[in-house]
C-alpha positions as CSV (number, residue, x, y, z in Angstrom):
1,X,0.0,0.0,0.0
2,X,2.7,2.6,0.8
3,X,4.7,2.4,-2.3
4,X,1.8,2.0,-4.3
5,X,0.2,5.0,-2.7
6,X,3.6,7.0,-3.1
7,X,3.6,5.8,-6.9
8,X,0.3,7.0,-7.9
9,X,0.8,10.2,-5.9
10,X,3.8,11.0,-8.4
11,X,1.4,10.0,-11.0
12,X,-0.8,12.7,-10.0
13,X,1.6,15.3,-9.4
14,X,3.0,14.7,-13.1
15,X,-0.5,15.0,-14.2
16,X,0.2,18.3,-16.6
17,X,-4.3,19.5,-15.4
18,X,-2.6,19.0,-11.8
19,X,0.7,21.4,-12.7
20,X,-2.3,23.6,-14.2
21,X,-4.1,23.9,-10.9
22,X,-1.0,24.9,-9.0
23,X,-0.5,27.9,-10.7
24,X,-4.0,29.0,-10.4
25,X,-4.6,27.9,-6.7
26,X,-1.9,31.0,-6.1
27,X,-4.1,34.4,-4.7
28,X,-3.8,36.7,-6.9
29,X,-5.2,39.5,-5.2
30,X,-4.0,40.3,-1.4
31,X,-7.7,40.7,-1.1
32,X,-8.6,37.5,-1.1
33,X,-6.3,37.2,2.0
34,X,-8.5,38.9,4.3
35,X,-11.6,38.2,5.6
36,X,-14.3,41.1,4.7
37,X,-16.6,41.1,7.8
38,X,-19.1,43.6,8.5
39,X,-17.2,46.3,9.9
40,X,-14.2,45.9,6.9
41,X,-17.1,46.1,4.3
42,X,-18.4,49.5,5.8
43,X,-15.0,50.9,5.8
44,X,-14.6,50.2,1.9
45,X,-18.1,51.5,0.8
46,X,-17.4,54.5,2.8
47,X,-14.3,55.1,0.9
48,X,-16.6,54.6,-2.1
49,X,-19.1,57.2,-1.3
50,X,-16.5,59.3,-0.2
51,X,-16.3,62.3,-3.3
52,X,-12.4,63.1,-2.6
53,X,-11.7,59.3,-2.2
54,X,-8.7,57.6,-3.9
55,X,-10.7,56.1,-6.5
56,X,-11.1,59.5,-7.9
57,X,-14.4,58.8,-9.5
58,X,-16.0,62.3,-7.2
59,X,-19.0,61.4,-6.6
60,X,-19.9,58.9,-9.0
61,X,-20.7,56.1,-6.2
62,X,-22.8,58.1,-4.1
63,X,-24.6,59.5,-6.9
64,X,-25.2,55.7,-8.0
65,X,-26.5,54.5,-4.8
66,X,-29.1,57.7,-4.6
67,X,-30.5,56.8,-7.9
68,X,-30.7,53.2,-6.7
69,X,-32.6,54.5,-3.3
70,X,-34.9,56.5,-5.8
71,X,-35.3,53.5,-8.1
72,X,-36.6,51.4,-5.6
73,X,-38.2,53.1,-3.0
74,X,-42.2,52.9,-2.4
75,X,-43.9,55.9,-2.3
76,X,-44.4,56.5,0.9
77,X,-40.4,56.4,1.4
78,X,-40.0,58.6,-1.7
79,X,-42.8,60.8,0.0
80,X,-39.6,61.5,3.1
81,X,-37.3,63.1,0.7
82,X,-38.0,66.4,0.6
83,X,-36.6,67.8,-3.2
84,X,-35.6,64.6,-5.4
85,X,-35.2,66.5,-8.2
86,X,-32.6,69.0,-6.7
87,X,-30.9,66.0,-4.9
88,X,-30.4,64.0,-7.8
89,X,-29.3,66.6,-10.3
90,X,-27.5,68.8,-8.0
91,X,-23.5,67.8,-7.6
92,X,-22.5,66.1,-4.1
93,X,-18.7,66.8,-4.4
94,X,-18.7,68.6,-1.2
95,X,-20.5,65.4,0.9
96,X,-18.4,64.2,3.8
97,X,-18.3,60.3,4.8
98,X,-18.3,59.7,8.3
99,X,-18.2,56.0,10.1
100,X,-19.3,55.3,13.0
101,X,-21.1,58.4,13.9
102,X,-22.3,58.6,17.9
103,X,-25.9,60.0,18.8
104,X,-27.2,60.2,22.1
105,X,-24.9,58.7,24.9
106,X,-25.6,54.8,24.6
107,X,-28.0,55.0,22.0
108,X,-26.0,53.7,19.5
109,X,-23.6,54.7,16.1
110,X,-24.7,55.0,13.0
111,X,-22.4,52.8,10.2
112,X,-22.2,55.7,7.5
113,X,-23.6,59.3,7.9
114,X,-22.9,61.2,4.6
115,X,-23.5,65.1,5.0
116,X,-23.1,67.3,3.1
117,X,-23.9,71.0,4.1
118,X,-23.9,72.8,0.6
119,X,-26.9,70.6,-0.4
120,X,-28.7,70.1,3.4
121,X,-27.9,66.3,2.5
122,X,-27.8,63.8,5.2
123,X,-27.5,60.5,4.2
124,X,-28.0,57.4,6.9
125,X,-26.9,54.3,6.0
126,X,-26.9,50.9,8.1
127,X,-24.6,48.0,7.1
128,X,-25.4,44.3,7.9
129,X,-23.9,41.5,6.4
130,X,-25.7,38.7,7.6
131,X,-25.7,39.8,10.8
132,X,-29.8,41.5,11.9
133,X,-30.7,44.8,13.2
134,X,-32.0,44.9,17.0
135,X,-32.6,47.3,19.6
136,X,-34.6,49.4,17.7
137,X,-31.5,50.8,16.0
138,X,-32.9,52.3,13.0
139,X,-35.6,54.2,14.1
140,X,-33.1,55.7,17.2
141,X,-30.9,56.8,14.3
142,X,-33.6,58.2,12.0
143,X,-35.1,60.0,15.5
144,X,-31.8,62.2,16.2
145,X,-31.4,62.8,12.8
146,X,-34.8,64.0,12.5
147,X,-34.2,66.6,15.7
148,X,-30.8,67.3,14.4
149,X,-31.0,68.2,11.0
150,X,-34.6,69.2,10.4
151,X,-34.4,71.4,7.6
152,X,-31.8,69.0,6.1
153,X,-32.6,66.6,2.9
154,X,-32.7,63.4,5.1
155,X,-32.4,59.8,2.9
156,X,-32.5,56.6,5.3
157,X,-30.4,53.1,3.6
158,X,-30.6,49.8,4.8
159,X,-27.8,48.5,3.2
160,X,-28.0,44.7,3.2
161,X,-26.4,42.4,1.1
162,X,-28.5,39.1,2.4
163,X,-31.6,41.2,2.0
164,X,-32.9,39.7,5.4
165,X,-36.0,40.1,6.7
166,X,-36.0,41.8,9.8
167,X,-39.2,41.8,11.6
168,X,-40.5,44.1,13.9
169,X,-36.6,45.8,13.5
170,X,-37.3,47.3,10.2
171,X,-37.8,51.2,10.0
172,X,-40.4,51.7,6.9
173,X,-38.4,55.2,6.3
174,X,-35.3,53.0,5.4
175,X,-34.7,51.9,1.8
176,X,-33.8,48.3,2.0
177,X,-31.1,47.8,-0.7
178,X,-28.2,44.6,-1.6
179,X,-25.3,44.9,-3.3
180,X,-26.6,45.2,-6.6
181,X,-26.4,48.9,-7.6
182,X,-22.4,49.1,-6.5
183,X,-21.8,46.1,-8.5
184,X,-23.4,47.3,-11.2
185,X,-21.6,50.9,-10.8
186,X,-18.4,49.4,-10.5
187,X,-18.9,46.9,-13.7
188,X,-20.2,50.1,-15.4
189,X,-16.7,52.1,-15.4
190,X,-14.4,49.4,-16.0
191,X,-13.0,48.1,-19.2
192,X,-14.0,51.6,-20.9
193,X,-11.1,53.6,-21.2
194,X,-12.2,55.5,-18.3
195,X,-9.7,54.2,-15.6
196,X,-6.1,54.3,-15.5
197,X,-4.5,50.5,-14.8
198,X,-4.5,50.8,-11.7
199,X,-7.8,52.2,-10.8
200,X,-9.1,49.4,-13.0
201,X,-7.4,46.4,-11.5
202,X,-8.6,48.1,-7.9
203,X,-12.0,48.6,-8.4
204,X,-12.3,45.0,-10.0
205,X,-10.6,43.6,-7.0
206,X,-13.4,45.7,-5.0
207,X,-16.3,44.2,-7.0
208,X,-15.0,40.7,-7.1
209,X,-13.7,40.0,-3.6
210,X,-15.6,42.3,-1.7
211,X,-19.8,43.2,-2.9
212,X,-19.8,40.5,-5.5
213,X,-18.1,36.9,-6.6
214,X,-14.9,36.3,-8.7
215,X,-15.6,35.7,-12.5
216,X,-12.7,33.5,-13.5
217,X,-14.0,34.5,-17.2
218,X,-12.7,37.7,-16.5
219,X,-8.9,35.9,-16.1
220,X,-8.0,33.8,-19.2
221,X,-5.1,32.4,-16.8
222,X,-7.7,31.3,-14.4
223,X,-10.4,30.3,-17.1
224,X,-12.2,26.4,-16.1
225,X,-10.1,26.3,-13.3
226,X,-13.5,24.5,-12.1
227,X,-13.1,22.0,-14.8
228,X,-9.4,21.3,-14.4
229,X,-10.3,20.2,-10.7
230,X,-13.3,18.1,-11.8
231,X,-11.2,16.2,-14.3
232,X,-8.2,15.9,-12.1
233,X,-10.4,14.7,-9.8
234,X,-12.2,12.2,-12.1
235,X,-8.7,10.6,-13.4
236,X,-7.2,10.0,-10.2
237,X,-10.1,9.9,-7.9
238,X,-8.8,6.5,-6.0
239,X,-5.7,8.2,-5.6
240,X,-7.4,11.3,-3.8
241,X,-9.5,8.8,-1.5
242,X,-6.6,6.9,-0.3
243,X,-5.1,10.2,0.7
244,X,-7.7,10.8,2.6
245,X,-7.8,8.3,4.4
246,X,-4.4,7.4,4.7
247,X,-3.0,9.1,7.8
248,X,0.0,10.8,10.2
249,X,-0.6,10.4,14.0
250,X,1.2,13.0,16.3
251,X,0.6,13.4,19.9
252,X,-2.5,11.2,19.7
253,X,-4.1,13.1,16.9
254,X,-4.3,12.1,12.9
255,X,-3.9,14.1,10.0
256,X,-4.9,12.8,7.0
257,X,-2.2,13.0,4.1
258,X,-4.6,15.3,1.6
259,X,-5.2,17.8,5.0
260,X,-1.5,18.2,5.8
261,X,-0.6,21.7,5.9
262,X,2.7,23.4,5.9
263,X,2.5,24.6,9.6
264,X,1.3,20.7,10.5
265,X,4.4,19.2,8.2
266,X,7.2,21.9,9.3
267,X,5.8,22.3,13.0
268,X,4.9,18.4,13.8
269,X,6.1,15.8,11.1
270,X,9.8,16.5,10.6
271,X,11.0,17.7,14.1
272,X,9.6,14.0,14.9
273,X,10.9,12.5,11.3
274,X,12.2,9.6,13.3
275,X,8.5,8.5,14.4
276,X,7.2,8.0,10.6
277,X,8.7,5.2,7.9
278,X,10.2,6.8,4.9
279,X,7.5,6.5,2.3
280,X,5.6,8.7,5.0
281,X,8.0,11.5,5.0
282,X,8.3,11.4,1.6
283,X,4.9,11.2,0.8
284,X,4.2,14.3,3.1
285,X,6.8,16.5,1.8
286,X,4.9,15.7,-1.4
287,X,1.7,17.0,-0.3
288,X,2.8,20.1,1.6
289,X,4.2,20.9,-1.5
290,X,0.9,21.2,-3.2
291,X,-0.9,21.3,-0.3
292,X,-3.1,24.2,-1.4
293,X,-3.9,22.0,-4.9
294,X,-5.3,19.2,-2.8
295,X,-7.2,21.5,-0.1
296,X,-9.4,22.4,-3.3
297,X,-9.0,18.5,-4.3
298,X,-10.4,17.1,-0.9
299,X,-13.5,15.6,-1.1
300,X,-13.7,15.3,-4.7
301,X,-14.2,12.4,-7.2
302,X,-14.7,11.4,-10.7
303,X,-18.4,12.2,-10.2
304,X,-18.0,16.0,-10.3
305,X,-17.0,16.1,-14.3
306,X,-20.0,13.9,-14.7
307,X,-22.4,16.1,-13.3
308,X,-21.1,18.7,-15.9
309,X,-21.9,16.2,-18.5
310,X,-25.2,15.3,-17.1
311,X,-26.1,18.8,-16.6
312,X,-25.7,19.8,-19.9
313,X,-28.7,17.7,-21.1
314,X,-30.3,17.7,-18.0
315,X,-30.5,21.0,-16.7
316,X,-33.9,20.1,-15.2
317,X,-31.7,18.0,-12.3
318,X,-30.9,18.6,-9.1
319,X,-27.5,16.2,-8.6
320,X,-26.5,15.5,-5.1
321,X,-22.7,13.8,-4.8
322,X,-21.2,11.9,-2.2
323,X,-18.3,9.7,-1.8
324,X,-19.2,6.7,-3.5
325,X,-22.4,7.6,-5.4
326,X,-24.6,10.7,-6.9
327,X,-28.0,11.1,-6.7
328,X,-30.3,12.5,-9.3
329,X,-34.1,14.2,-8.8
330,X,-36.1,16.8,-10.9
331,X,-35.4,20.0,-8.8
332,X,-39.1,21.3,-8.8
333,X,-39.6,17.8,-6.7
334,X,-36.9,18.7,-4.0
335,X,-37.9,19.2,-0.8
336,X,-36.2,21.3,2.4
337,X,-32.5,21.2,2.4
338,X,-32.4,18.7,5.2
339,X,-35.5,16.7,4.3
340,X,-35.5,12.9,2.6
341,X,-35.9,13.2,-1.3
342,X,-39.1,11.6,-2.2
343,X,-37.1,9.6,-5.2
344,X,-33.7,9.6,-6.9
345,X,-32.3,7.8,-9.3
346,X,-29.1,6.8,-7.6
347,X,-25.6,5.9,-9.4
348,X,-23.2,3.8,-6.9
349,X,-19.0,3.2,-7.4
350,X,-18.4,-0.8,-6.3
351,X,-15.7,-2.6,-7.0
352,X,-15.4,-6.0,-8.9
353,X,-13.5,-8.6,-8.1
354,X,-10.5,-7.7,-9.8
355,X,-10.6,-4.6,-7.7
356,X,-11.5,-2.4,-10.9
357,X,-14.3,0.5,-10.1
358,X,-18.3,-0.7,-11.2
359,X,-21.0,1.4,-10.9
360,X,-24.5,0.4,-9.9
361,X,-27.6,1.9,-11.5
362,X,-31.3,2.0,-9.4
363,X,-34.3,3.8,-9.2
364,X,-35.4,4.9,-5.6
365,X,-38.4,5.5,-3.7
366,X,-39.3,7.2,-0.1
367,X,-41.6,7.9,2.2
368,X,-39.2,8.5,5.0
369,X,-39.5,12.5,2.6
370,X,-42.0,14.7,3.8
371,X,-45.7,13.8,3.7
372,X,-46.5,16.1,1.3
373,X,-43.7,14.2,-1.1
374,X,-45.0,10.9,-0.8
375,X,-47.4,11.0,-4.0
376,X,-44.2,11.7,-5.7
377,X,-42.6,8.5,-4.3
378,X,-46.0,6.6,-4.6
379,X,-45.6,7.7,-8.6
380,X,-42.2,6.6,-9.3
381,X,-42.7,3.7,-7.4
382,X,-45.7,3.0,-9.9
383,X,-43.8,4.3,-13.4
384,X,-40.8,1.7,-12.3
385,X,-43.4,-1.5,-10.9
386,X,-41.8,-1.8,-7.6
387,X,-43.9,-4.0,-5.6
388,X,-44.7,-3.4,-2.3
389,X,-47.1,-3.6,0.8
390,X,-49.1,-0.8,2.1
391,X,-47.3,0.5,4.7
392,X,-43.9,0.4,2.7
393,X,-41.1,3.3,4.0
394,X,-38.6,2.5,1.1
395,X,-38.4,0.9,-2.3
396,X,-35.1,0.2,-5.1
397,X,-34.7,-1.6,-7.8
398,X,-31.3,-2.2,-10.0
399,X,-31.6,-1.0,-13.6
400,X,-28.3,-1.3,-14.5
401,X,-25.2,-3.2,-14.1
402,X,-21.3,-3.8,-14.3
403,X,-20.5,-0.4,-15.5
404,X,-17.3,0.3,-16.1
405,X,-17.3,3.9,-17.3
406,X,-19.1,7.1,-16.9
407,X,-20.2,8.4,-20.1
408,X,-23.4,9.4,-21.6
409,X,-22.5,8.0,-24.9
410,X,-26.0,6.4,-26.4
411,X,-26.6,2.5,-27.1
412,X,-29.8,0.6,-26.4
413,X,-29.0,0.4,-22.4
414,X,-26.5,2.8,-22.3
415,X,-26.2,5.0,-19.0
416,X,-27.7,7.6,-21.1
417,X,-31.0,6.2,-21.7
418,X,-31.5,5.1,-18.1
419,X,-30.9,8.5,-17.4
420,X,-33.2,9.9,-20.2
421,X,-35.9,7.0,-19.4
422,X,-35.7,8.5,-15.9
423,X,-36.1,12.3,-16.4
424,X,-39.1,11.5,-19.0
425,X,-40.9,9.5,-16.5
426,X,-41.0,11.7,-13.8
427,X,-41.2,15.0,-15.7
428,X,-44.8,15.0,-15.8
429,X,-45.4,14.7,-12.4
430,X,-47.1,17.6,-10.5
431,X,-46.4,18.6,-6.8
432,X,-49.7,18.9,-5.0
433,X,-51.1,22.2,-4.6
């Protein structure tokens, strides 16, 4: 087992979609370093807003997010402002940004309070993240704003990117908005001419990091990166498995091979070199190496680059994988995240004799899903005549055997047209109203 493990872990690492991955597994961005929680998110928007900010774009993003407030707003909320017009077509240049801004003693701060005196513009704008508003925050804010600045232009934001719902929390004055408008601002100025180099590659790092997700379209070098790990993964899945579950014992504790980190390998494994056999050490070395290659490896197999292929005809699906089979159901027939499915046609990795990987075709049905879901498994069970009594919990039957590879390549009882037989059987079937 060891040198044969040490073997095909060299076979891997020679793999040229492995020496692909390592290149792209590098950060590119020091932002991807840092985690962006509430309070470091509020700090970057206000530089944003900010109309003398770095980015030099005046007040471009605060002019954006007013005529996203505007946009969006009911009318009673619009009904607050007091000269919309004026506001939106009047310059800002002279607004200040200020964070954490303290009303009464104990009362609470306000996450961004843009003012700015030449227009009688205050601007209130709470920040969550996930996190929810309490202790009647917003309305204290809107309160001391209101006895504060009375004659003033007020606008109230709720700036939250999980667009929660907040219950008896919510302010109606406040505009509830995501992340949507500063994406779209920032998307909107870049790749124009508009931006020297490094204004570009800093806003993009803003949108892609920070108030949106990473497009690796947008990085040729980067480009499938998803697909290179799928099909690494698919060619040398048995490799990956017994990494996982080969392991390193120090003081008591195990570390699997595929999990070893630099800090585990330099801090534990060779100050105690003389504990482990050589195939160990060198098999370690190997994987702190690449160790940030097979973090994104873990826990994959060759059924990842499958569901690409099955996806592609069968968008309809909803594909659940684990370690040793997938599972396929029509997604308008799943239930709750952490309820039974009803049915799924299951796909399962055995081995023969010989040791070589077979995979196991069979149709499933449940009533261990939710009651409202057991029509659907009462169906299925009826399309695929699977006998059983009347107070049945599960049902399977084998539709196909001795599979030896993955491919939805046609022929008369092909993987394909069990997978095709499936999805037109059940396509038809209705949830109850």
């Amino acid at each position: 087992m060891s040198v044969s493990l040490l073997e095909k872990t060299f076979k891997l690492l020679l793999d040229k979609n492995f020496k692909a991955l390592s290149s792209r597994s590098e950060e590119t961005s020091v932002l991807e370093l840092i985690k962006f929680d509430e309070n470091k998110k509020s700090d970057v928007l206000a530089w944003l807003l900010d109309p003398n900010g770095g980015h030099q774009q005046g007040d471009y993003f605060l002019k954006a997010l007013l005529y996203h407030v505007f946009n969006v707003a009911d009318d009673e909320q619009l009904g607050n402002f007091l000269s919309s017009f004026e506001l939106l077509s009047n310059s800002t240049s002279q607004a200040k940004v200020i964070r954490e801004f303290p009303i009464n003693a104990g009362a609470g701060r306000i996450d961004l309070l843009v003012l700015d005196p030449s227009q009688k513009l205050a601007v209130v704008i709470e920040r969550k993240d996930g996190s929810r508003l309490q202790n009647q925050q917003l309305n204290k804010y809107a309160s001391w704003i209101e006895a504060n600045y009375a004659d003033w232009n007020k606008v109230y934001v709720l700036s939250d990117s999980y667009f929660k719902n907040h219950g008896d929390e919510y302010d109606a004055r406040f505009v509830k908005v995501d992340d949507t408008w500063l994406s779209d601002a920032i998307l909107d100025v870049i790749g124009r001419e508009l931006l020297t180099k490094r204004q570009e590659h800093q806003l993009q790092d803003v949108h892609d990091f920070i108030f949106a997700e990473w497009d690796e379209k947008r990085d040729p070098y980067c480009k499938n990166y998803n697909k290179l790990l799928n099909t690494v993964s698919a060619n040398h899945f048995e490799t990956l498995r017994l990494l996982e579950k080969q392991e390193l014992k120090y003081n008591k504790k195990l570390y699997p091979f595929i999990e070893l980190t630099p800090l585990e390998y330099f801090g534990y494994v060779l100050p105690n070199a003389h504990d482990y056999d050589d195939w160990q050490l060198k098999l370690a070395e190997l994987i702190q190496h690449n160790h940030k290659v097979f973090n994104q490896l873990h826990g994959l197999n060759e059924f990842g680059l499958f569901e690409e292929t099955i996806l592609k005809q069968f968008p309809q699906l909803s594909i659940c994988i684990e370690d040793s089979e997938m599972l396929l159901m029509l997604t308008k027939h799943t239930p709750s995240e952490d309820d039974y499915w009803p049915y799924y046609l299951e796909i399962k990795r055995d081995k023969k004799q010989d040791n070589q990987d077979i995979y196991t075709v069979s149709i499933n049905a449940s009533r261990y899903s939710p009651e409202d879901f057991h029509h659907l498994a009462e169906k299925v069970a009826d399309t695929y005549k699977m006998k059983r009594q009347s107070n049945w919990r599960s049902k399977h039957e084998i539709l196909l055997e001795n599979i030896e590879t993955l491919a939805l390549d046609g022929g008369g009882d092909s993987l394909y047209h069990v997978i095709k037989d499936f999805y037109d059987a059940i396509k038809g079937i209705k949830l109850k109203a």
